[in-house]
C-alpha positions in Angstrom: 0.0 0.0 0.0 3.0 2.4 1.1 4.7 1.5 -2.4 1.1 2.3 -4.2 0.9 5.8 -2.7 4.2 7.2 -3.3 4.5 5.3 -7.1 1.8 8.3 -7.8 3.0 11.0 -6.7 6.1 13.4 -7.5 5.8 15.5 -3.5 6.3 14.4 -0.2 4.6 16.7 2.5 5.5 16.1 6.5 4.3 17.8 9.6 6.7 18.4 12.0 5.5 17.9 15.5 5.2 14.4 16.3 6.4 13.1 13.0 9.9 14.8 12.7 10.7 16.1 15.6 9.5 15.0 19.2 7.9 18.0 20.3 4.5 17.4 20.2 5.1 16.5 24.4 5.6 20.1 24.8 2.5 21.5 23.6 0.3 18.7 26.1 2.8 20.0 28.8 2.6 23.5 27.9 -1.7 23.3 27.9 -1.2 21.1 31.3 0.6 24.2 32.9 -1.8 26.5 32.1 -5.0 24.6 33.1 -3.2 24.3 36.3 -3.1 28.1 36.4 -7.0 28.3 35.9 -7.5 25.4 38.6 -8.3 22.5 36.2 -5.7 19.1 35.2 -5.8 17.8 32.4 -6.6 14.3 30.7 -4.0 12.6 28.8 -6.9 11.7 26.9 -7.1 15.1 25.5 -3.9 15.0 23.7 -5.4 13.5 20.5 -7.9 16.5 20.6 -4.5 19.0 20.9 -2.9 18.0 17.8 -2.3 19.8 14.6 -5.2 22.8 15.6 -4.2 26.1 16.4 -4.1 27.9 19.7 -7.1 29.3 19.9 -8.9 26.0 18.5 -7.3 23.9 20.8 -7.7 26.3 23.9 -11.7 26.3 22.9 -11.4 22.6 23.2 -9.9 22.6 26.4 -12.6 25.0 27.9 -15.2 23.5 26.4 -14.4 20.5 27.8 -14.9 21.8 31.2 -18.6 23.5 30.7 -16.7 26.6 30.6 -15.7 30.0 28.7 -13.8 33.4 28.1 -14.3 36.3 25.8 -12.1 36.3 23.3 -9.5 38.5 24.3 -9.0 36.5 27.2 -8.7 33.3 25.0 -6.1 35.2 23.0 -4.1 35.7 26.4 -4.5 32.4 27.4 -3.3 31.2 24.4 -0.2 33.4 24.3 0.0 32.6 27.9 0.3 28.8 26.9 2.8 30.0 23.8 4.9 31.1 26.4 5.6 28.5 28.1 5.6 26.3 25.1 8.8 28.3 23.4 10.7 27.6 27.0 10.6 24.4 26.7 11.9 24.2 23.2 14.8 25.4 24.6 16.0 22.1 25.5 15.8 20.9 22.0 18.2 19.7 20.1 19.2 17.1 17.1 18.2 14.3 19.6 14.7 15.6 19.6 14.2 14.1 15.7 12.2 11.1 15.7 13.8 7.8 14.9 14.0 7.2 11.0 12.4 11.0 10.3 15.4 12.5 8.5 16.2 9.0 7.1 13.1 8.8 5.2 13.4 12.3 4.2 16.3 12.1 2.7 16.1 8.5 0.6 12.6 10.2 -0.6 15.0 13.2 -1.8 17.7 10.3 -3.4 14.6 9.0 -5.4 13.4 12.2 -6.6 10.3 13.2 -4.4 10.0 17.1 -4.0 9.8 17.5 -0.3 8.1 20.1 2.5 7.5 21.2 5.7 3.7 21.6 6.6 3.3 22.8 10.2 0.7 24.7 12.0 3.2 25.9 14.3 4.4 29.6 14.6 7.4 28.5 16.3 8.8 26.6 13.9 11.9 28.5 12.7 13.2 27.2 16.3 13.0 23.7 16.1 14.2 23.9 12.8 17.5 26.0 13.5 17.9 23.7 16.7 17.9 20.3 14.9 19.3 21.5 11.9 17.2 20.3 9.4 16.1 23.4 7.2 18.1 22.0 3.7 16.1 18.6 4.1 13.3 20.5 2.6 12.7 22.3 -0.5 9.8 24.0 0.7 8.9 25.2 4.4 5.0 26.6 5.2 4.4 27.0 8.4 1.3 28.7 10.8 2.5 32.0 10.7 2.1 32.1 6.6 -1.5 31.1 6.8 -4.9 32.8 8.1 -6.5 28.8 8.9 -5.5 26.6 10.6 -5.4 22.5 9.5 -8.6 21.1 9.2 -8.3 23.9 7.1 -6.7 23.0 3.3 -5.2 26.5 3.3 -1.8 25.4 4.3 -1.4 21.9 2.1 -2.5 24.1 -1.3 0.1 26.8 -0.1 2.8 24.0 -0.1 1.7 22.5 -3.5 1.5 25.8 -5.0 5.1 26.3 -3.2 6.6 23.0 -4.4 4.9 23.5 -8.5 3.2 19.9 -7.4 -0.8 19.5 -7.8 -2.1 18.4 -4.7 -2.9 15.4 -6.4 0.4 14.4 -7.0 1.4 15.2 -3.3 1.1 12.8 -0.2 1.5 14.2 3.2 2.8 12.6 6.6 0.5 13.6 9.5 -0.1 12.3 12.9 -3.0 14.5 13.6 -6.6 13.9 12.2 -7.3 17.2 11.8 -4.2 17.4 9.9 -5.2 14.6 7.7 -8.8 16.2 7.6 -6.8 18.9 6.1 -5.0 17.1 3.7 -7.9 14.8 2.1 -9.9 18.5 1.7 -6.7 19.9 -0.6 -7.2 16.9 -2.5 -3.7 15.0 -1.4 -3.4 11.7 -0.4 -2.3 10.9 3.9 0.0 8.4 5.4 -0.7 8.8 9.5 2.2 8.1 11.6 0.7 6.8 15.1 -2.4 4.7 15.9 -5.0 3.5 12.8 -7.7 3.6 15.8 -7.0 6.9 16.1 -6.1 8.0 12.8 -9.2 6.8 10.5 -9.0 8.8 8.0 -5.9 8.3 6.9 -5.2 5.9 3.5 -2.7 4.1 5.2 -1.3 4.1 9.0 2.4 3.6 9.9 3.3 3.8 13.8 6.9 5.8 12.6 8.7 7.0 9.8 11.2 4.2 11.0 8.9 1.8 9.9 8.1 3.4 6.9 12.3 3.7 6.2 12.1 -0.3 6.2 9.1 -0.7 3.9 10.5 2.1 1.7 14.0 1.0 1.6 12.7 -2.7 0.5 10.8 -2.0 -1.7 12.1 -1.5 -5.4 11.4 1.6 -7.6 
């Protein structure tokens, strides 16, 4: 099935947290802290809810979770409350932070020819990129702060076609968020999750790592 999807295609599209880099943690810890701050824990159960939404999005989530709301000025400065203490922990990243088989993939994709990107949602981007020193993996890097919508929203999957010269029908993108794959399927691409297939339904096929896709895409011939 793997060999199927990328035989069609000419662009390979990844997010970043959670599929190259393991920073994903952060933003759960990050919302954690500041539900503590408003008197509330939270439930590792919400994580899948977390991923691959903006701020404001996932904040609304959280909130509405507990039979509770803001105005929207004070979401904004919860949000940028949660920002902040989301940037301090990526300073402990580094190049251990990538994900096992992440930039291994990416680059034996680039050896066989694939156009590849960067599709993130996050406006903090730049910083895990500089830090793990990945930025000339990718021919093309879109991230949230060149986009007014956030994923399930297409907005930023046709920016990176458009980007890479690739219609989005000749692009499959690496997600390990259903609203990111949500996102995906609306711009017309095709989705390989990386994580659970429970989870990730809506994807056309389900890998648990880009270290297993490395060994179904290495064995395979092309």
């Amino acid at each position: 099935m793997l060999k199927n999807l990328l035989d069609s295609v000419e662009a390979l599209v990844f997010d970043l947290d959670g599929v190259i880099a393991d920073t994903a943690k952060f933003h759960y810890e990050a919302w954690k802290h500041l539900l503590e701050d408003l008197g509330f824990q939270i439930d590792p159960n919400e994580s899948e809810q977390l991923k691959g939404v903006g701020r404001i999005q996932a904040l609304e989530t959280l909130l509405t979770n507990r039979g509770i709301d803001f105005p929207y000025s004070k979401k904004v400065e919860l949000a940028e409350r949660k920002n902040a203490y989301y940037v301090k922990l990526l300073s402990l990243v580094d190049e251990g932070f990538l994900l096992p088989g992440g930039m291994e993939f990416v680059s034996l994709a680039k050896e066989r020819g694939y156009k590849t990107a960067l599709a993130t949602a996050s406006k903090n981007a730049h910083i895990i990129l500089n830090k793990t020193r990945i930025c000339s993996y990718f021919d093309v890097i879109v991230d949230g702060t060149m986009v007014k919508r956030t994923k399930p929203d297409p907005e930023i999957f046709l920016l990176t076609a458009k980007r890479l010269k690739a219609k989005p029908e000749k692009c499959v993108v690496f997600e390990d968020a259903y609203a990111g794959i949500e996102g995906a399927k609306k711009a017309g691409m095709k989705c390989i999750g990386i994580g659970k297939p429970e989870v990730l339904s809506n994807a056309d096929f389900v890998v648990d790592s880009l270290a297993s896709a490395v060994k179904m895409f290495g064995n395979e011939h092309y």
